[in-house]
TORTIDO-90238 format. One record per atom (N, C-alpha, C): residue in three letters; x, y, z. Coordinates in pm, whole numbers, plus 32768, in hexadecimal, padded with zeros to 4 digits. Layout:
N
ALAXYZ...
This chain:
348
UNK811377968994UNK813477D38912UNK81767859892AUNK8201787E8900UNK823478EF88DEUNK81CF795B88A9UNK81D879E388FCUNK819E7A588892UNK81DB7A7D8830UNK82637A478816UNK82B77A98879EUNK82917A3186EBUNK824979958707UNK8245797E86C4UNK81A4793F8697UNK81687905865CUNK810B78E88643UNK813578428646UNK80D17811866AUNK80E77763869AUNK80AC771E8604UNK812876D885E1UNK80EF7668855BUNK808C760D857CUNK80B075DF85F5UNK8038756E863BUNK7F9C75A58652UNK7FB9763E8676UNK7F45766186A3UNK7EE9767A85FEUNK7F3776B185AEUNK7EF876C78534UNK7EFF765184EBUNK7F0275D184FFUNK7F04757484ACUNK7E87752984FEUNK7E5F75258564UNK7DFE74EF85BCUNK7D6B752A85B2UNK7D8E75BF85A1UNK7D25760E858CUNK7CC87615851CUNK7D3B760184B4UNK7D00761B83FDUNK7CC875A683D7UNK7CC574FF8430UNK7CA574A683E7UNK7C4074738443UNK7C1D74F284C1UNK7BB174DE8518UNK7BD074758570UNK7C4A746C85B0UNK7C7273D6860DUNK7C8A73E98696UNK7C8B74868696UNK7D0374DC86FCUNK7CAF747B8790UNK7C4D747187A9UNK7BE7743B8827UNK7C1D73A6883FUNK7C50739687E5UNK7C8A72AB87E2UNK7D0E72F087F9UNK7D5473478801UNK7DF1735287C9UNK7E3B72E08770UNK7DEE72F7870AUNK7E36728786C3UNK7E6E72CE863FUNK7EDC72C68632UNK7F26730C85C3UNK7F8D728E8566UNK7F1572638537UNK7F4B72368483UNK7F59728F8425UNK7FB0724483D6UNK7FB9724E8333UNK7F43725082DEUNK7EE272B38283UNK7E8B7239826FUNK7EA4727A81D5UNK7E1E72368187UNK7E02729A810EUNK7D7473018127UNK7D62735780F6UNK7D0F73AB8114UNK7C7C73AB80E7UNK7CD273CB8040UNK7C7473BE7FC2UNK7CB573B67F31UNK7C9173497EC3UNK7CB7731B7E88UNK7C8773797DFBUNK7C9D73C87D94UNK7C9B74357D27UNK7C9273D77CB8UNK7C5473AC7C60UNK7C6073467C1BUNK7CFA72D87C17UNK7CC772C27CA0UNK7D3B724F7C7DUNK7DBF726A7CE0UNK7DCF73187D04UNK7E59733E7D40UNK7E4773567DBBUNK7E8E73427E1EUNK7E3473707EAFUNK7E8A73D47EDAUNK7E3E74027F2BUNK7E9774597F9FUNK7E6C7442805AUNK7ED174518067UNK7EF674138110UNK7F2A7444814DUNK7F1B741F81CAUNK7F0C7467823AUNK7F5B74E5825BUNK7FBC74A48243UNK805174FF8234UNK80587559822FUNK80317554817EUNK802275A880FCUNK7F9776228127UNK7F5F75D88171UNK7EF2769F81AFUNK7F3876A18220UNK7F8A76638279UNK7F8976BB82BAUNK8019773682CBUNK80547704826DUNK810C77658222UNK808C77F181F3UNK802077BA8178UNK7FF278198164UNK7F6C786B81FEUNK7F6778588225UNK7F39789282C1UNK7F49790382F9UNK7FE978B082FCUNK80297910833FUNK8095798382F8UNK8083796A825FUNK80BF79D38216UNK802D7A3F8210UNK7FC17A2881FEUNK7F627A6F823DUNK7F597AD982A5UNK7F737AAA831AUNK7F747ACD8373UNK7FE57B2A837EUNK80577AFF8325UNK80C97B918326UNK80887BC982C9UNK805A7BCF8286UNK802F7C278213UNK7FCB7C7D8256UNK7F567C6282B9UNK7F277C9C82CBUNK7F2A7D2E8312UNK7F977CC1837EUNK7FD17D158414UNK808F7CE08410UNK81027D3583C5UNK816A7CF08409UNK818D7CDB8489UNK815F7D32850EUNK81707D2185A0UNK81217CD9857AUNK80B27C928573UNK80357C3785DDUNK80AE7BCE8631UNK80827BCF8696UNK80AF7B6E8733UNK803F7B3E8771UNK7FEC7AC98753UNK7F777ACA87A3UNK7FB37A92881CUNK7F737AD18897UNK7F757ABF8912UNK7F487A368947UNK7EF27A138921UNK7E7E79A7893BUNK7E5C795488C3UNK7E4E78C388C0UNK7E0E78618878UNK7DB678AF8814UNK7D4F790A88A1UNK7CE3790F8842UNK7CE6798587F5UNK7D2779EA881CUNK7D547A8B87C8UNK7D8C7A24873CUNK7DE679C58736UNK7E0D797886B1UNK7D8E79408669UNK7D2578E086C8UNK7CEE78AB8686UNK7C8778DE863AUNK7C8679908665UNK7BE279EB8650UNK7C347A2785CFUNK7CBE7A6885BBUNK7D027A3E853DUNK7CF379FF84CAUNK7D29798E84FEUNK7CE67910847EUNK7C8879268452UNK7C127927849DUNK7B96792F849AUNK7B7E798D8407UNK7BE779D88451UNK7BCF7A7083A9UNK7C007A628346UNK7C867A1D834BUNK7CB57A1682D0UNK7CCC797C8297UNK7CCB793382F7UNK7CB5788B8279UNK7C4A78C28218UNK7BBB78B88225UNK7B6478BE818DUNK7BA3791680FCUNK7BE27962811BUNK7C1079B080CAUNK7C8C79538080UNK7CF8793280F6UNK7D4A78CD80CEUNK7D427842806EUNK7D0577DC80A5UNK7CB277A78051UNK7C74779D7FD7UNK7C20781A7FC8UNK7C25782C7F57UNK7C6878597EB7UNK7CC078AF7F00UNK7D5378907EA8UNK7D9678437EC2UNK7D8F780F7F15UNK7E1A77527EEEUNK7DA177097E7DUNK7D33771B7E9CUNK7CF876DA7E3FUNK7CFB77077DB9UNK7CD077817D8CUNK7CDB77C87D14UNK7D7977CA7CDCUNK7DC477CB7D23UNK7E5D77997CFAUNK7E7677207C99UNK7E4F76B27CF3UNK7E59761A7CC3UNK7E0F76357C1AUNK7D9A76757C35UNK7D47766C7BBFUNK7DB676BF7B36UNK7DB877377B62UNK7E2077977B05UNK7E9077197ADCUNK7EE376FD7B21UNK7F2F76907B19UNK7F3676197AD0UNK7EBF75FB7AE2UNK7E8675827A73UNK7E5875D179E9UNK7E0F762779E9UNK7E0076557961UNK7E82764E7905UNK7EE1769D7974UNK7F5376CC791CUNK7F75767A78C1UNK7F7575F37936UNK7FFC757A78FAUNK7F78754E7860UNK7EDE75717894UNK7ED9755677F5UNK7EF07581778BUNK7F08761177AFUNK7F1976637724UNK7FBF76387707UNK800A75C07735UNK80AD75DF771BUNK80E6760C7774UNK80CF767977C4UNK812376D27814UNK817276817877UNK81EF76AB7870UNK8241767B78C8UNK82D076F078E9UNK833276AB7946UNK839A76EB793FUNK842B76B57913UNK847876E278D3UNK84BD76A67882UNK8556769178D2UNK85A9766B78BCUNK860B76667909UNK867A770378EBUNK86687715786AUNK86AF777E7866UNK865A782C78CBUNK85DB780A78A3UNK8573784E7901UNK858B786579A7UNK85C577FE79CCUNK857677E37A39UNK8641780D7A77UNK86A377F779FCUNK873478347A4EUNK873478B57A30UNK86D878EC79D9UNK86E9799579EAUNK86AF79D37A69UNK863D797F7A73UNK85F679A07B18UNK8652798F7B70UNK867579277B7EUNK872079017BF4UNK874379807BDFUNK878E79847B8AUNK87DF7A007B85UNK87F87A9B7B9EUNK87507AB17B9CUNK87457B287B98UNK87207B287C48UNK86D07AA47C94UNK86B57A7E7D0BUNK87377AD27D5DUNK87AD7A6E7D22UNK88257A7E7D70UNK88567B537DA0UNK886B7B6F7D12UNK88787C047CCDUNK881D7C2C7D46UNK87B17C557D55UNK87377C957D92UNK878C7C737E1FUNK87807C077E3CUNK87BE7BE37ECFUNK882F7BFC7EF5UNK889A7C2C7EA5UNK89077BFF7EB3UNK89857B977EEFUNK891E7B167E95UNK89437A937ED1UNK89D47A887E5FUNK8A1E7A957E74UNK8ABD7A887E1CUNK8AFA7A037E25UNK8AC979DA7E6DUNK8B18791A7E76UNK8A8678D27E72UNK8ACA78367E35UNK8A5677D07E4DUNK8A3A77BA7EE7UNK8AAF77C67F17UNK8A8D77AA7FCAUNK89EF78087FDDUNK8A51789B7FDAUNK89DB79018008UNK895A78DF7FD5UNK894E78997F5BUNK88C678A77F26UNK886C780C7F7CUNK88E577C57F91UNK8899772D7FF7UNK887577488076UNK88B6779E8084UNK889A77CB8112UNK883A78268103UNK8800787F80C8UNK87A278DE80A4UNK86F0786580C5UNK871578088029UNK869B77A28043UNK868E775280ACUNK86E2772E80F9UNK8721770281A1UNK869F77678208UNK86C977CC81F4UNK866A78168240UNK85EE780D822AUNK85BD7807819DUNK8547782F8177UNK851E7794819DUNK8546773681B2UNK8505769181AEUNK84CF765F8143UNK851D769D80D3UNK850276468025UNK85B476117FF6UNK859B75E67FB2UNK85DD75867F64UNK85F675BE7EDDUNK865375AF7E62UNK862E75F47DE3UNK85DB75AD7DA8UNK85AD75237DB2UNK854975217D7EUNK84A475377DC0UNK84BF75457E1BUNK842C758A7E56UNK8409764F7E3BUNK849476987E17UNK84AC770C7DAFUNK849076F77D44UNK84AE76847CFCUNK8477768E7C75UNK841776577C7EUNK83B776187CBEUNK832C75F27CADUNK82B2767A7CBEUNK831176AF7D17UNK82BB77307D76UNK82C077A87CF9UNK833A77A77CB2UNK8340780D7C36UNK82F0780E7BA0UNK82C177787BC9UNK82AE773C7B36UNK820B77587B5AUNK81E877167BEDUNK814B77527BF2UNK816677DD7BE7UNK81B778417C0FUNK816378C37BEFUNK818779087B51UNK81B078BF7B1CUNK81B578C97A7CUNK8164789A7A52UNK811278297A72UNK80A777EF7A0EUNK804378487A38UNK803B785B7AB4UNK7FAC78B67AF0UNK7FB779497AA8UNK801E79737A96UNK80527A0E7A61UNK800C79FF79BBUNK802E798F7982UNK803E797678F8UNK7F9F795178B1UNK7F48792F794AUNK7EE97912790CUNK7E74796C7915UNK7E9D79B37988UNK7E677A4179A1UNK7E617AA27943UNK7EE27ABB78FAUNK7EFF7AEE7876UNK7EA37ACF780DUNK7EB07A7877D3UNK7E8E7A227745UNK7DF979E87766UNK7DA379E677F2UNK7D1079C577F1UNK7CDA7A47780FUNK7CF97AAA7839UNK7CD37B167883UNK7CEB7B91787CUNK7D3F7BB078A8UNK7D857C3C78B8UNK7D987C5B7806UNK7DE07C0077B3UNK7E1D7C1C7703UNK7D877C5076CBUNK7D267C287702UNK7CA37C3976BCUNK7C557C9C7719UNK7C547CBF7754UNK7C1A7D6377A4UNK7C2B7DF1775DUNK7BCA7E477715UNK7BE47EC076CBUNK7BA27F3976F4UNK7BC87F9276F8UNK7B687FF07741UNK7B44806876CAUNK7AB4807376ADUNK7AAD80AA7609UNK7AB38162763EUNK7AA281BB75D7UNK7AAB822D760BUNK7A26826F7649UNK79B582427610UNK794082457661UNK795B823D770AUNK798881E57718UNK798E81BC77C6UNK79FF82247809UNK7A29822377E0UNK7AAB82A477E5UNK7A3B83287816UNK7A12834677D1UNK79CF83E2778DUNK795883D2782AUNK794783847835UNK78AF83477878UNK78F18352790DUNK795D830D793AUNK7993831279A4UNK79B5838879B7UNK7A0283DA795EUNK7A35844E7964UNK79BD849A79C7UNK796A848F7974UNK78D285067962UNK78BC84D57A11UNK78A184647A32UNK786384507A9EUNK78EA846C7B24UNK794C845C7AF0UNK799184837B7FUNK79DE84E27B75UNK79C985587B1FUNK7A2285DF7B13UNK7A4D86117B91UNK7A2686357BEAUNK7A5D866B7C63UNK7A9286257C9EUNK7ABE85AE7C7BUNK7B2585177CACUNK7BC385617C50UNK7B9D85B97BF0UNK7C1F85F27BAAUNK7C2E866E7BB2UNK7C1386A97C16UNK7C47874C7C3CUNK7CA187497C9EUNK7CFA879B7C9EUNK7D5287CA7D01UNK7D2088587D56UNK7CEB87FB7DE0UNK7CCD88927E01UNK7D4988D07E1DUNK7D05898D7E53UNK7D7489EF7E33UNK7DFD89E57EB3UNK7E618A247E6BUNK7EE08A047EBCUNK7F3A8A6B7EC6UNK7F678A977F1CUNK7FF98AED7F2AUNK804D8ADE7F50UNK80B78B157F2BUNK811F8B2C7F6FUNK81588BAA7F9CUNK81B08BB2802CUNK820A8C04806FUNK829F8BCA8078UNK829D8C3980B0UNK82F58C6880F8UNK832A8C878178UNK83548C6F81FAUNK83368CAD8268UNK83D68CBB82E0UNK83CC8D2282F1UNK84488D30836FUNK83E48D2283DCUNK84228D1B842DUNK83CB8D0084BBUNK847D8D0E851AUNK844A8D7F8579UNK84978D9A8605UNK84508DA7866CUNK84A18D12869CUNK844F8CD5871AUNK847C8D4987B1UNK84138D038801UNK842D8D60889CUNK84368D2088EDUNK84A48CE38924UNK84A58CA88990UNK842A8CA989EFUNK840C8C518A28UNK83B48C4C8ACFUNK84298C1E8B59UNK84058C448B9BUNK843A8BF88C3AUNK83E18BF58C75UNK84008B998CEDUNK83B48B718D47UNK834B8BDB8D8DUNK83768C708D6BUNK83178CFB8DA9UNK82CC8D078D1CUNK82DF8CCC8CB4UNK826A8CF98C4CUNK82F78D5C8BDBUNK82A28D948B70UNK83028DF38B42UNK83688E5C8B66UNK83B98E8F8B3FUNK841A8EE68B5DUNK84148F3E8B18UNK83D38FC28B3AUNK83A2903A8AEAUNK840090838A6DUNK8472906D8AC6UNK852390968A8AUNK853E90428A48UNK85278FA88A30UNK855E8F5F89BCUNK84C98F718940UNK84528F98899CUNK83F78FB08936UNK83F7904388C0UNK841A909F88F7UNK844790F988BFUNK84A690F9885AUNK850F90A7888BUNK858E908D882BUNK856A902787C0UNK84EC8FC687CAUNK84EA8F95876AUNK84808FE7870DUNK844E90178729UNK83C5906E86BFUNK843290CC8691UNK8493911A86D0UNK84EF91698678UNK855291108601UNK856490A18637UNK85C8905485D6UNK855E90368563UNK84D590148546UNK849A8FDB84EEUNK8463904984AAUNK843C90D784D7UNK843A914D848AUNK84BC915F8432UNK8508916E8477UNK857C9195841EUNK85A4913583B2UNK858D90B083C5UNK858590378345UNK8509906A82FDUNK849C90A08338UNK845390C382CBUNK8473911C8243UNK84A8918382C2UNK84BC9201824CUNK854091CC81C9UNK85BB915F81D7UNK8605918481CCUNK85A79104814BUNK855590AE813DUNK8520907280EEUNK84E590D2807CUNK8497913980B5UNK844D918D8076UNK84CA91EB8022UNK8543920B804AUNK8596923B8013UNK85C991F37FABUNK85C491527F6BUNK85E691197F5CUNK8648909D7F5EUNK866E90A17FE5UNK86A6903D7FEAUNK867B8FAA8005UNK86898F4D7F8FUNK86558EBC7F90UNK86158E70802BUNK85C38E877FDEUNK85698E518077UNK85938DB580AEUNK859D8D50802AUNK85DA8CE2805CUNK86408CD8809BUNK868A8D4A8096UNK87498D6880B4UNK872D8D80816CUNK86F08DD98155UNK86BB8E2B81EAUNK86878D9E825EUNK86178D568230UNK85DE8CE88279UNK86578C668277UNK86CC8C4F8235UNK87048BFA8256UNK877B8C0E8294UNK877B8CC38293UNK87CF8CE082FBUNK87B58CEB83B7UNK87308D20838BUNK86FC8D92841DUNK86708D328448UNK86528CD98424UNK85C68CA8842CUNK85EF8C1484A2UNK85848C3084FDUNK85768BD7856AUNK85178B5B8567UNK84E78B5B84E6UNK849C8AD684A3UNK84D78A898432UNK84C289D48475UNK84EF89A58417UNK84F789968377UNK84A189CF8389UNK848D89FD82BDUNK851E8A7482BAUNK85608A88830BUNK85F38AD382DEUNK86398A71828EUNK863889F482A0UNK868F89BE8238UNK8674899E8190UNK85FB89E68176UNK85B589E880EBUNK85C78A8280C1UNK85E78AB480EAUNK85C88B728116UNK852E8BAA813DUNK85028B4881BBUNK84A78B6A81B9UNK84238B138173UNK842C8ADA8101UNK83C38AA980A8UNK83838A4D80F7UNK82CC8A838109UNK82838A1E8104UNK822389E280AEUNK81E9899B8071UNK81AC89838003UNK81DA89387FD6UNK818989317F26UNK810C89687F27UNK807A89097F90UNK804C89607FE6UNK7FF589348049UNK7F518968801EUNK7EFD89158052UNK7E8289828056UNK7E5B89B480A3UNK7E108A288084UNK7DC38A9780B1UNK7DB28A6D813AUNK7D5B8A03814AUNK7CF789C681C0UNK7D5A897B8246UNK7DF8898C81E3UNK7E22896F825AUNK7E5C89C082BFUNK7E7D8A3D82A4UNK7E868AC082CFUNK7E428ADA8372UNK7E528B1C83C3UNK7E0D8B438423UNK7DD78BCA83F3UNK7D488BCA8411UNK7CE08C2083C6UNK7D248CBA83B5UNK7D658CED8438UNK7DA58D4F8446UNK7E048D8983C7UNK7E488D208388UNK7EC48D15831CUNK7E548D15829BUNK7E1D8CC682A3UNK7DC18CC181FDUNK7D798D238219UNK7D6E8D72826DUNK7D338E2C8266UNK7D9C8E898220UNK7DDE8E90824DUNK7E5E8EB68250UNK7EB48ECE81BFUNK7EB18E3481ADUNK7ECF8DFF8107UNK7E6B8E2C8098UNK7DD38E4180B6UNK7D7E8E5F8072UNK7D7E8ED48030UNK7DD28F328096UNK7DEC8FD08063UNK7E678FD18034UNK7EAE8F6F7FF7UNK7F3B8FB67FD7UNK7F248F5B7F50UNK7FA48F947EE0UNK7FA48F6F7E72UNK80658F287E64UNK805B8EE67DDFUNK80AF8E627DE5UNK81468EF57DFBUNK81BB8EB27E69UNK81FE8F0F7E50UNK82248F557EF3UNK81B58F8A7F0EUNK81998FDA7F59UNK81CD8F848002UNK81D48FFB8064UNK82288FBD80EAUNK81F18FEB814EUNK81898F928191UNK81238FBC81F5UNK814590328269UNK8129906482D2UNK813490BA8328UNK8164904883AAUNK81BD909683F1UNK81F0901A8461UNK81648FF084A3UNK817D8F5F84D5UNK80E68F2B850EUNK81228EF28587UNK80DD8EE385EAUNK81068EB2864EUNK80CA8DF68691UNK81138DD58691UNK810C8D45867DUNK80FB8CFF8708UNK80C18C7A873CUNK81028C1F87D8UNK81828C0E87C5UNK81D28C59874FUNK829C8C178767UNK82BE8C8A8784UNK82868CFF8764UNK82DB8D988731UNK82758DDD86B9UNK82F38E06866CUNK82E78E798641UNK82DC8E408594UNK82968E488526UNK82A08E0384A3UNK82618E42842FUNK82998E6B83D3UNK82918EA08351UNK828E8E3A82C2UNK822F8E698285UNK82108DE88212UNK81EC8E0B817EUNK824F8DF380F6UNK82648E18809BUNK81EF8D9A8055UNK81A38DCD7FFAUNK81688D967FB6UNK818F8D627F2CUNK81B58D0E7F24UNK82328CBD7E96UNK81968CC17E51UNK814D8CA07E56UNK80DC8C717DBCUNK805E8C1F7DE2UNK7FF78C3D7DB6UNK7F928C1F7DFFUNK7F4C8BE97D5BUNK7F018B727D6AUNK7EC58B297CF2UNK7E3D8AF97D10UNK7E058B157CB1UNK7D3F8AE87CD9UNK7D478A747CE8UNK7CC68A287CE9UNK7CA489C87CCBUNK7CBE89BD7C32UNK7CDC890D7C22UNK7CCB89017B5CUNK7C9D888F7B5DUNK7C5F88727B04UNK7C2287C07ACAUNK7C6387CE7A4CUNK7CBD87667A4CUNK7CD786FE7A11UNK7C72870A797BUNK7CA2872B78E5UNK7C528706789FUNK7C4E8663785FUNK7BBE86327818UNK7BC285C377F0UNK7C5E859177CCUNK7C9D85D3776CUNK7D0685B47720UNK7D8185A0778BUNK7D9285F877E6UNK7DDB85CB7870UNK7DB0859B78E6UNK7D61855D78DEUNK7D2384E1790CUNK7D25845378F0UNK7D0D84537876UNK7CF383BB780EUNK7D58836B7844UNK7DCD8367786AUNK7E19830A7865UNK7E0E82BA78F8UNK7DFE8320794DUNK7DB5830279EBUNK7D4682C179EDUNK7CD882F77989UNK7C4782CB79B9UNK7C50824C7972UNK7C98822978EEUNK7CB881897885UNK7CF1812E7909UNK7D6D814F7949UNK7D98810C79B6UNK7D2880D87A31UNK7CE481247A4CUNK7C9381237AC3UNK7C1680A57A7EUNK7BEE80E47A06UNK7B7D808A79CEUNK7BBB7FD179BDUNK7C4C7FE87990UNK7C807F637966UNK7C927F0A79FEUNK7CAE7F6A7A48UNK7CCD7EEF7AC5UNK7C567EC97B0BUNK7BDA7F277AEFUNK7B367ECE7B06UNK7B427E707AF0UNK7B2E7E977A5CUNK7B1F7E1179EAUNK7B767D9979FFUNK7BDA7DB47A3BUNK7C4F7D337A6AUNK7C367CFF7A99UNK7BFF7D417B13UNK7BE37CE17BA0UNK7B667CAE7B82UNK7AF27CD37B46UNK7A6C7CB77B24UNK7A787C2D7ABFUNK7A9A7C3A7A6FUNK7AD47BA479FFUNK7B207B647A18UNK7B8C7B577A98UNK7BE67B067AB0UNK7B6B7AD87B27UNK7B197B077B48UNK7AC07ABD7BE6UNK7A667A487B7EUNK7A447AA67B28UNK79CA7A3C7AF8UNK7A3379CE7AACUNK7A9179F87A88UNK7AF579687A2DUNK7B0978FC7A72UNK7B37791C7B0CUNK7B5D78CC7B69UNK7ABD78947B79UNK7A5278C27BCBUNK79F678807B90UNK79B2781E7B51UNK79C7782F7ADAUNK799A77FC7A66UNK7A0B77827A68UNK7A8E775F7A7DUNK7AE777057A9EUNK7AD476BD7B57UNK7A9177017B85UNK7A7876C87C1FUNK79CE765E7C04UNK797576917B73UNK790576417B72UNK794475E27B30UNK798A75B97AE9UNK79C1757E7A71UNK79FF74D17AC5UNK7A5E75307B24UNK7ACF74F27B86UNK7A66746A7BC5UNK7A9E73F77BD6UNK7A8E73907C31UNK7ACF73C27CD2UNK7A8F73C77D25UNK7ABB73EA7D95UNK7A7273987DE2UNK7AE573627E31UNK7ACB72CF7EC1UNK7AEE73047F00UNK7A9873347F56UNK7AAA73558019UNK7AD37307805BUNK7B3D72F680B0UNK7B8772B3810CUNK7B5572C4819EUNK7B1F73708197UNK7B20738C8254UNK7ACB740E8232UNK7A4573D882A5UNK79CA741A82A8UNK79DD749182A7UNK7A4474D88311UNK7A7E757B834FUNK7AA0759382CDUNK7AED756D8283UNK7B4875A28212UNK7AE875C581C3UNK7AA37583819DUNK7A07756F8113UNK79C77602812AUNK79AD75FF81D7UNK795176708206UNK797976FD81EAUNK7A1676CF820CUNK7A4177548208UNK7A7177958186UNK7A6F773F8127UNK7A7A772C8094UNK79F9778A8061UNK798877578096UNK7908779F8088UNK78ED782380AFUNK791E78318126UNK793C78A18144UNK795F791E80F3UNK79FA78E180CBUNK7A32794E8062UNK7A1779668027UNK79CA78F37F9DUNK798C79117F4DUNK7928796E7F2FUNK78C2798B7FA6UNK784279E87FB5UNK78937A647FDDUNK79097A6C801AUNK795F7AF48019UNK79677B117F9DUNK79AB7ACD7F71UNK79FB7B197EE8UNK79897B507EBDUNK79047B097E9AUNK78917B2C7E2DUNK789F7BB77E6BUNK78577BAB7EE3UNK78227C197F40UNK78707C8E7EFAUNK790C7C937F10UNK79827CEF7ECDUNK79367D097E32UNK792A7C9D7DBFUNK79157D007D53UNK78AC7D417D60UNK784A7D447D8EUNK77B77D6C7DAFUNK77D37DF27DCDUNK78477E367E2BUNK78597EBE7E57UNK78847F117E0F
């Protein structure tokens, strides 16, 4: 097996528990009232997994792949399964995709891609190993799944102002900004050589960064000065760093900063580059966030609980409902698996 690619054989042997016989059929897996999914079909989804997780992953070894799997089939599984189900609901409520639907999607497909000919666009699905109608099957499931997510779930989730006020209260210091400043800074560096410093280029630079001092203090634009005369890359801002915090400072500087007021242009300091002077642009406390500039954050935060919390138990409540025929013991197990994950997940 290549390290650059992941082996279909090896992941098709593995997921249906055969890999020890090497026997690599076709089979069906497990049957969703009535619809199955196969072999194939987990293992395309597998290994879109597996990029999702890691885009480098290269397993070295069989078994670096097979301890992989190991992690992410149960998870897999259980959404190919919860899919089929979404899927079937849909088609009961009506939902479908329409032809005029389904050429605005083309269309906009192409646009996004910039597929400009029918060639380019055959050759596009050429690569991908679909067909247009295996695109429009693949579009139409994630419209019914989108549609039913909507209209069973998500359309009916509200978050009242109580819960708002309540969240607020309990995670206030989740909405402060601690405190922050900003500078300013020239910095004239001092060469080293191989003997260590050069007393004479050290001299010449502590005189060059005095005299930028004074000529700041005289008024001349400090940003003007640092994007002329300044030996740090913040010369191409004039200097500007920020706004940063306090804590990230070397203790020396947030001493330093502590005694000066917004405005003001430190005393030359001597630096591991040289020689460096530092204008204090504006310095801001800490602030929290009141309720009222909050609400729209903490409504967001509360609604996507509630999303994920009622879309687990929906699926659920459609997975007790569901006729489901096991095909292959590994698959079932690992089916089980996921399932006690996910719970495990709302539980935290």
């Amino acid at each position: 097996m290549k390290r650059s690619a992941v082996s279909l054989a090896l992941l098709a042997a593995f997921s249906v528990g055969l890999a020890a016989q090497g026997e690599i059929i076709e089979q069906i897996l497990v049957k969703v009232n009535g619809e199955i999914l196969t072999k194939s079909e987990l293992e395309q989804r597998q290994i879109v997994a597996l990029r999702q997780r890691d885009p480098n992953f290269r397993p070295a070894t069989d078994t670096e792949l097979r301890k992989a799997l190991v992690e992410v089939t149960p998870a897999v599984i259980v959404d190919a399964v919860d899919e089929l189900l979404l899927v079937q609901r849909g088609r009961e409520l009506g939902y479908s995709l329409g032809n005029e639907q389904f050429q605005s999607i083309l269309d906009n497909i192409k646009k996004e891609n910039k597929l400009e000919t029918e060639e380019q666009f055959q050759e596009a699905l050429k690569q991908e190993g679909m067909t247009l109608p295996d695109l429009r099957r693949q579009l139409e499931r994630n419209l019914l799944v989108t549609r039913v997510q909507q209209a069973e779930v998500l359309g009916k989730i509200s978050v009242s102002e109580d819960e708002v006020a309540k969240f607020y209260e309990e995670n206030r210091t989740s909405f402060t900004t601690p405190p922050s400043i900003t500078l300013r800074e020239i910095l004239v560096a001092v060469p080293e050589t191989d003997k260590g410093i050069n007393v004479a280029a050290d001299d010449e630079a502590k005189a060059k960064i005095e005299d930028l001092r004074k000529r700041a203090l005289a008024g001349e634009p400090f940003a003007q000065l640092a994007s002329q005369s300044s030996d740090s890359g913040s010369k191409a801002n004039g200097g500007l760093i920020g706004p940063i915090s306090r804590d990230d400072l070397a203790p020396e500087l947030q001493k330093q900063l502590a005694a000066m007021k917004q405005g003001e242009v430190s005393p030359v300091m001597r630096t591991t580059r040289g020689y460096q002077i530092i204008k204090l642009e504006s310095a801001v406390g800490a602030k929290t966030k009141t309720l009222d500039e909050a609400r729209a954050e903490v409504s967001d935060k509360l609604a996507a609980q509630k999303r994920q919390g009622q879309l687990d138990h929906y699926l659920e409540q459609l997975r007790a409902q569901a006729i489901i025929d096991w095909k292959n013991d590994e698959i079932k197990k690992a089916f089980e698996v996921g399932v006690k994950q996910r719970q495990a997940g709302e539980q935290q």
